[in-house]
N, C-alpha and C positions, 0 to 999 in steps of 0.2 A: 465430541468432534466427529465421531462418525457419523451423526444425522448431519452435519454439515458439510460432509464432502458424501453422503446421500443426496443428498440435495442439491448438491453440483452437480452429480454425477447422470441425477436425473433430468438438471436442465439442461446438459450438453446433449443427454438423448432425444431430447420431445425438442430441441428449438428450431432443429432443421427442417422436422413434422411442420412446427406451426408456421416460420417463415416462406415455407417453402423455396429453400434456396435453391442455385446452381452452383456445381463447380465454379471457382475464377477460369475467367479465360485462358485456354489454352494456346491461343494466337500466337505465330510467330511474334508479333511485334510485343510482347510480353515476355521479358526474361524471366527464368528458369526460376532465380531467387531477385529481390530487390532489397537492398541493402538501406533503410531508412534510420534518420538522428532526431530527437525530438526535445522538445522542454517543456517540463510538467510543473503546476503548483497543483497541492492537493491541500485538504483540510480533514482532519482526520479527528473522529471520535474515541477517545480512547477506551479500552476497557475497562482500566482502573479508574471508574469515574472518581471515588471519595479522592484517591489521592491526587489525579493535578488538576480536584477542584480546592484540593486543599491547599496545596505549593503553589496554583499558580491563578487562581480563580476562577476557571472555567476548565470546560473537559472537551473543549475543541481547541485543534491547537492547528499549523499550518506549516507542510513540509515543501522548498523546491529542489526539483530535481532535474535530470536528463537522462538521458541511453539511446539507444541503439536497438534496431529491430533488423531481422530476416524475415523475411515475409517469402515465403515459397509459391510457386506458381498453383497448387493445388488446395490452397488455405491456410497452411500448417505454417505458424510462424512463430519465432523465438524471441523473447525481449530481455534484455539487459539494462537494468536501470539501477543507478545509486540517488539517495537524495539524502536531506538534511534537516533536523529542527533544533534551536536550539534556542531557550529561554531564561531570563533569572526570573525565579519566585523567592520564597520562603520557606524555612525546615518550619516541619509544623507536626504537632502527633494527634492523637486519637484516645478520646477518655470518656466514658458514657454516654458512647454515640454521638460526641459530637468532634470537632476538629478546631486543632486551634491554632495559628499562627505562631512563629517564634520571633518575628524581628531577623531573623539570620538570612542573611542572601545565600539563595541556592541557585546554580546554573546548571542545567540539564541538558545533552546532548546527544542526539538518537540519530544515526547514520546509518542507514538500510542500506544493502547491497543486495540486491534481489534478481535471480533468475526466470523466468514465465514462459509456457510452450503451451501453444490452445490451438485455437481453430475461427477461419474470420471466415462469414458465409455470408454469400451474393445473393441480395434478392433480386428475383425475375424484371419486377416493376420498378425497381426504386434501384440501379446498379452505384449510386453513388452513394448509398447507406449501405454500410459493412459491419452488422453487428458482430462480436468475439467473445469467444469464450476461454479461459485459461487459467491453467492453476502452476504455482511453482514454488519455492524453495528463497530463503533469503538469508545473510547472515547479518546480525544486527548491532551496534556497536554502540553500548551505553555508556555514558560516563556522568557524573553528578560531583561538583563539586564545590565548597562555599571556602573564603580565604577565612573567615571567624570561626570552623570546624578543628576540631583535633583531623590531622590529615588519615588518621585512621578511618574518620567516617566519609571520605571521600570515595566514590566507587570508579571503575573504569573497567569495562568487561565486553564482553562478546557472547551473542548466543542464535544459535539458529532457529528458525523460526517456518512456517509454513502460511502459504498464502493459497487466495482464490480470486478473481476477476472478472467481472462482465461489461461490457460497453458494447458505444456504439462507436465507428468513425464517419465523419460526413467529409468525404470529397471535396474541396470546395476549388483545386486545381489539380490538372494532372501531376502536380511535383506537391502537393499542398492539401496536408489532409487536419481536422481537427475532432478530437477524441475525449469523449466523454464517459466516464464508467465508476463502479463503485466498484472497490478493492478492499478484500477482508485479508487481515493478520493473525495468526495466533502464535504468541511470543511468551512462551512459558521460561519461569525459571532466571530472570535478571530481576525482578520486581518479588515484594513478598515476603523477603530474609534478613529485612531491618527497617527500622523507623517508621512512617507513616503508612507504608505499601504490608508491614507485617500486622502493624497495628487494626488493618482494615481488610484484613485478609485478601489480599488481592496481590497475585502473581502474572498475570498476564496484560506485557508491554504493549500488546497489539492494539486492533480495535476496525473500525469501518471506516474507510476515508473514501472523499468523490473527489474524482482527479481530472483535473484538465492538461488536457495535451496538443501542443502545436505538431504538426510531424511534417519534416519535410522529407521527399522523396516518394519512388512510385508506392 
């Protein structure tokens, strides 16, 4: 983890070098903060590939969401967003490398609740491309359950997690902006401590997901 928030840390440094951005406008007609809502679908790779290629056939899955942003007059802006995935597969385990299906209906349910505080920087030439950078904090809410399980093997838990950010936003109206960006999770410690996720040693819920966002407001 720490080459990867290295490597955040170096592109928040060199992007302002290479965009060459400006401040946002200062302007009176510019409030202080602006208060925007948005709606996001994202698709997201997981990290645990063996396991929900194994539960569920593939290792991209598709989460929608919403929230709320602060956008400050100087760059510096805060987002709040929850979102949702929720699937049935199959219990399935892991036996000389390979994975096997059980027949048993599994229903999995991942509900982020995610905190983000960055930086959106103005190019010279291009003021209605607003590239961002940001990193933040999330608490994540798993639950896996099958009605043909002993209810012991059903799971339902909470765990915190850390994230990191980059996009772009394109202006497309002054109230009407739409946002593109790849969003990294690492979610250790819900995944890992039974069944197919122990079996293939893999602990971490997270993964890389590219998100799309409507946003309205300034």
């Amino acid at each position: 983890m720490r080459t990867v928030w290295g490597t955040i840390l170096a592109l928040a440094v060199a992007a302002p070098l290479a965009a060459q951005p400006r401040p946002l406008s200062t302007s009176s007609a510019e409030p202080p903060v602006s208060i925007r809502v948005f709606g996001m679908v994202a698709e997201q790779q997981f990290s645990a590939q063996t396991t929900f290629d194994a539960v569920f056939g593939q290792t991209t899955q598709p989460f929608w969401g919403g929230g709320g942003e602060a956008v400050f007059r100087r760059g510096i802006f805060v987002e709040v967003g929850a979102s949702r995935f929720t699937k049935t597969g199959q219990r399935a385990f892991r036996a000389n490398g390979q994975s096997f299906r059980l027949g048993i209906p599994l229903t999995a349910t991942i509900t982020p609740f995610e905190v983000i505080g960055g930086y959106r920087f103005r190019l010279r030439r291009h003021p209605s491309v607003i590239p961002y950078l940001g990193a933040g904090v999330g608490s994540y809410a798993y639950s896996e359950k099958s009605n043909l399980s002993d209810a012991t093997e059903n799971v339902d838990t909470r765990h915190v997690g850390e994230l990191a950010v980059g996009g772009v936003e394109f202006r497309v109206h002054r109230w009407v902006g739409l946002g593109v960006d790849a969003h990294y999770t690492h979610i250790p410690g819900i995944l890992g401590t039974g069944g197919i996720s122990k079996d293939a040693n893999e602990s971490d819920l997270g993964g890389i997901s590219a998100r799309f966002k409507l946003v309205v407001g300034r």
